[in-house]
C-alpha positions as CSV (number, residue, x, y, z in Angstrom):
1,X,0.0,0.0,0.0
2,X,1.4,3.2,-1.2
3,X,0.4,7.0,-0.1
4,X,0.8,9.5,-2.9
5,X,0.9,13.2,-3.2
6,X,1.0,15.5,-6.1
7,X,2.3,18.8,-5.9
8,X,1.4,20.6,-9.6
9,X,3.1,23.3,-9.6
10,X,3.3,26.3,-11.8
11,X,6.7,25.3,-13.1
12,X,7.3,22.0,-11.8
13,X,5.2,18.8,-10.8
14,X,6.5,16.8,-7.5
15,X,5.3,13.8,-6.0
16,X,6.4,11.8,-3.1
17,X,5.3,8.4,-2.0
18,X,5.5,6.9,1.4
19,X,4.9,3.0,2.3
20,X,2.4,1.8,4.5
21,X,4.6,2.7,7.3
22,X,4.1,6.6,6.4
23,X,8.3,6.7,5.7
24,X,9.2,8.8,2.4
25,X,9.9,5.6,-0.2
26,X,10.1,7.6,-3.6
27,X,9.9,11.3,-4.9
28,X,9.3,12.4,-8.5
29,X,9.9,15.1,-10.5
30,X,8.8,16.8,-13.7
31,X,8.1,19.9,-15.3
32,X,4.3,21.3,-15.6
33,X,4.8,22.6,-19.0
34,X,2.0,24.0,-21.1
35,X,-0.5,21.6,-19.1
36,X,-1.6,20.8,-16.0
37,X,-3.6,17.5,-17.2
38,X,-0.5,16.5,-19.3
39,X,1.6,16.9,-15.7
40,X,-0.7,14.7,-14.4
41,X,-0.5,11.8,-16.9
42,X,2.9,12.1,-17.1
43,X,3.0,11.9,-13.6
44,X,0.3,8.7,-13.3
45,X,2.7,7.0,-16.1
46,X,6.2,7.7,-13.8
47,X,4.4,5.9,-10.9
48,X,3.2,3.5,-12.9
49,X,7.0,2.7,-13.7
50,X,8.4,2.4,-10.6
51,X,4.9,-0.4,-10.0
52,X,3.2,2.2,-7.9
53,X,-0.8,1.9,-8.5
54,X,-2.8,5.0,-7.2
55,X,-5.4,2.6,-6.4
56,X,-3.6,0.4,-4.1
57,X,-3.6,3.1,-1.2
58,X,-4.8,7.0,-1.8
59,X,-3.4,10.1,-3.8
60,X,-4.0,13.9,-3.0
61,X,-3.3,16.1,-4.9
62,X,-2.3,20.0,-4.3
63,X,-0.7,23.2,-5.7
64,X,-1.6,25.3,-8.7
65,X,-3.0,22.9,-10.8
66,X,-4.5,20.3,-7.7
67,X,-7.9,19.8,-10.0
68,X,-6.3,18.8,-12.9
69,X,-5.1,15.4,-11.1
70,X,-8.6,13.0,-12.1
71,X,-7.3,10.1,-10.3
72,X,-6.8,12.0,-6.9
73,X,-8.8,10.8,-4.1
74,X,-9.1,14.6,-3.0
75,X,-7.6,17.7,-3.3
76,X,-5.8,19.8,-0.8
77,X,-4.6,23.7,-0.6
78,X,-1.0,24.6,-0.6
79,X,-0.8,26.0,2.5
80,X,-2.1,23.1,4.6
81,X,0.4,21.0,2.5
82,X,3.5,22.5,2.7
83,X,2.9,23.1,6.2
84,X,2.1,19.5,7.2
85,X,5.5,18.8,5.1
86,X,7.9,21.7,6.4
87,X,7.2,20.0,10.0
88,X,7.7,16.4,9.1
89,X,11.1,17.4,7.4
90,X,12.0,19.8,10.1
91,X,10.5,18.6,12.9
92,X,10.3,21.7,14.9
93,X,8.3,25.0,14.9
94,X,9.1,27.9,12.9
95,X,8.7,30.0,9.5
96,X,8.3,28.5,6.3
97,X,9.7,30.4,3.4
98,X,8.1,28.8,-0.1
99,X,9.5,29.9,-2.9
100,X,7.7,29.0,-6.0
101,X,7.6,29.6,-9.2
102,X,4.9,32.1,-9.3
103,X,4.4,33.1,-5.6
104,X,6.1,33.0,-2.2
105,X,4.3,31.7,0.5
106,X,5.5,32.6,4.3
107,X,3.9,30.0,6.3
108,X,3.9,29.8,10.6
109,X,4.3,26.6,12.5
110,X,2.7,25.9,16.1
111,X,2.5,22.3,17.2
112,X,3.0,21.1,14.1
113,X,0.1,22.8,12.2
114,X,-0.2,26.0,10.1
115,X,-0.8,29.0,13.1
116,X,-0.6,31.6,10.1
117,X,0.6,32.5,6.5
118,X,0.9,35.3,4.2
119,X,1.4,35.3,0.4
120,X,2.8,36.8,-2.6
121,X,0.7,36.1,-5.8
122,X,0.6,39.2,-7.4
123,X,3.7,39.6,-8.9
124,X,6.6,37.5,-9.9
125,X,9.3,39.4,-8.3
126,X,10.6,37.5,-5.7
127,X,10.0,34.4,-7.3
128,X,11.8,31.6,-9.3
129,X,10.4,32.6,-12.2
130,X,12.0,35.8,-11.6
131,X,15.4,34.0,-11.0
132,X,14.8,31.5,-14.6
133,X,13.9,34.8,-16.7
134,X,16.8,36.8,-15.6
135,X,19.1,33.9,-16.0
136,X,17.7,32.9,-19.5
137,X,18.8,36.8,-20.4
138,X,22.1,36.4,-18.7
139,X,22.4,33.1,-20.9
140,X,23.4,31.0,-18.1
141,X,21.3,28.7,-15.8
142,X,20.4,28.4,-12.0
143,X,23.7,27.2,-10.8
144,X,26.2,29.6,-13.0
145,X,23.8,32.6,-11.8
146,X,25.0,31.5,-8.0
147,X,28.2,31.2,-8.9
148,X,28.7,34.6,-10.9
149,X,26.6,36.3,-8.0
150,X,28.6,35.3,-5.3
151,X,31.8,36.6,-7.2
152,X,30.1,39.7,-8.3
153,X,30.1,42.6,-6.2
154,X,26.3,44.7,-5.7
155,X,24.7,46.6,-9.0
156,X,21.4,47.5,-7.9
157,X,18.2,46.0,-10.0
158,X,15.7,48.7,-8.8
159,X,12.6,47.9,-10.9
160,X,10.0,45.8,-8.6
161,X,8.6,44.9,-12.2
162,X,10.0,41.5,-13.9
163,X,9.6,43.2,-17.0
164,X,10.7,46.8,-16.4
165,X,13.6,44.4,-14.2
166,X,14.7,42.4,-17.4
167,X,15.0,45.8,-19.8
168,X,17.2,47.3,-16.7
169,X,19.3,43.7,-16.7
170,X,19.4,44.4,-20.6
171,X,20.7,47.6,-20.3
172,X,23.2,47.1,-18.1
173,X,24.7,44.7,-20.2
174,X,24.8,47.0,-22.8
175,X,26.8,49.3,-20.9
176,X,29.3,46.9,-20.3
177,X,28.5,46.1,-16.7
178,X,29.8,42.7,-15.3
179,X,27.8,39.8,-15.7
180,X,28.8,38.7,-12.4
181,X,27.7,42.4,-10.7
182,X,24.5,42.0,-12.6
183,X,24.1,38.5,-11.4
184,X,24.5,40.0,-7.8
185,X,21.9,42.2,-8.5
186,X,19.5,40.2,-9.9
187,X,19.9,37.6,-6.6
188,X,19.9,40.4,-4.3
189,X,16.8,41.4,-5.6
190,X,15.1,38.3,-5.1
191,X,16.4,37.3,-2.1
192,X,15.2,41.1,-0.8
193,X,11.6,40.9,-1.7
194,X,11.8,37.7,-0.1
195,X,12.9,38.6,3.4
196,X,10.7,41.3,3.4
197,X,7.9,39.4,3.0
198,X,9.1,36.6,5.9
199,X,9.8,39.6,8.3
200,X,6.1,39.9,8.3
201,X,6.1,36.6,10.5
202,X,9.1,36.7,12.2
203,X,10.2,34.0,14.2
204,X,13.9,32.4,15.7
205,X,13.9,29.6,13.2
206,X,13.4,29.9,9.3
207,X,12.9,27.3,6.7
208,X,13.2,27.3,3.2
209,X,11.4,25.1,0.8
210,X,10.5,24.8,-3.1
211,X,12.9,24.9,-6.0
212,X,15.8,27.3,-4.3
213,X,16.3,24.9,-1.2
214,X,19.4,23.5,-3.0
215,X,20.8,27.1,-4.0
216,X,23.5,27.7,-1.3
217,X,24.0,31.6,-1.9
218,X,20.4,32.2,-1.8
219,X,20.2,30.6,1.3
220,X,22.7,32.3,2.5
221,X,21.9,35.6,1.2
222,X,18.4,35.1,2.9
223,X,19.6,34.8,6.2
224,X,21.8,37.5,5.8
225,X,18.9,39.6,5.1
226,X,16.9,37.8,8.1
227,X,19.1,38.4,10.3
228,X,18.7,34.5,11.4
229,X,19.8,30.7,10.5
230,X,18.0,30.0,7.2
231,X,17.4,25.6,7.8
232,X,16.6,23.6,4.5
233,X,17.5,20.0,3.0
234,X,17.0,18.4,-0.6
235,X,13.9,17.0,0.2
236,X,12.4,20.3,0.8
237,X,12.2,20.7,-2.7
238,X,9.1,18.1,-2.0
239,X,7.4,19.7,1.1
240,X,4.2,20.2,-0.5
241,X,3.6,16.8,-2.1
242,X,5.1,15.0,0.8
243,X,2.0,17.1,3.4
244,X,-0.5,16.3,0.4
245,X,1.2,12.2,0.6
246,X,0.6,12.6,4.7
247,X,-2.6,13.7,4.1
248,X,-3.7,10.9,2.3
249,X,-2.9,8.6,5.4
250,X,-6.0,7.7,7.2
């Protein structure tokens, strides 16, 4: 018996699976792409690989495209989700920073349960779609933007607007500014808009989830900013389908 849950996210799909013991057995990943109901058949044909049937146990699904999943058992929101995941990966109260691709979630833990949360969905500054468009102009990816930003030195990326923010990045490479400064800049940016949402629910411990858990220099940046220790792991990547997984535990 397998426990499955489906995190469709705006830029990537995760799953993870735990045994009948509730212990983590596998974790997936995919990109959303175009669709949300092709993410989800590609998704029922990886478990289906690895001899995982959705039937033998229960599947929730959750995150931006959570109704798009016709062979969950139920759907989920976000918050409750990466909540209930944060706290079995960290074990311990405190603030969960989300990054996602399109929003940033700030998320409270008391006892082990959501106390309180606050979002940004409005704008994708301060996002990792922010990060992938600014890197795509740069011409490098994720990891090379971390590395050229931690050798750069500041250069200021005022506009709050990804697109007023790409044609600044465009013009300071057309004045010959460092791609490494720029880089910087670009990070800093992020990693600013972050920390000022997460000072709205300050607390002694943070944690960092979604796709920039495995990006040292943001992690660091962002507890520079904080002012605090910034916790993550790998598998925080996977906090919202492993709370959607846990909630499909009776």
């Amino acid at each position: 018996m397998h426990y499955v849950g489906i995190d469709v996210g705006s830029t990537a799909t995760k799953v993870a699976v735990l045994d009948a013991d509730g212990a983590l057995a596998r974790t997936f990943l995919c990109p959303t792409g175009f669709s949300s109901v092709d993410a989800a058949r590609r998704v029922r044909a990886l478990l289906d690989d690895a001899g995982i049937d959705v039937r033998d146990g229960s599947c929730v699904a959750t995150g931006y495209g959570r109704v798009a999943v016709p062979y969950a058992d139920k759907v989920v929101t976000e918050i409750t989700c990466h909540g209930r995941g944060a706290a079995r990966l960290f074990g311990r109260d405190g603030t969960v920073v989300d990054v996602g691709g399109q929003d940033t979630k700030v998320i409270v833990l008391k006892g082990g349960a959501v106390k309180k949360f606050v979002m940004n969905d409005k704008c994708s500054a301060g996002t990792g779609r922010f990060l992938e468009i600014m890197a795509d102009r740069l011409a490098v990816d994720q990891d090379e933007l971390a590395r050229l930003a931690r050798a750069g030195s500041p250069t200021a990326i005022s506009n709050m607007c990804t697109v007023f923010a790409e044609s600044e990045v465009i013009s300071l490479v057309g004045k010959g500014e460092p791609r490494e400064n720029i880089a910087n800049g670009v990070v800093e940016s992020v990693v600013a808009r972050v920390a000022t949402l997460a000072a709205q629910m300050p607390g002694e411990a943070y944690f960092l989830t979604g796709g920039l858990c495995d990006n040292g220099y943001v992690v660091e940046r962002l507890a520079a900013h904080l002012g605090k220790p910034v916790g993550t792991c790998p598998e925080a990547r996977f906090a919202g389908a492993l709370g959607a997984a846990l909630s499909a535990m009776p």
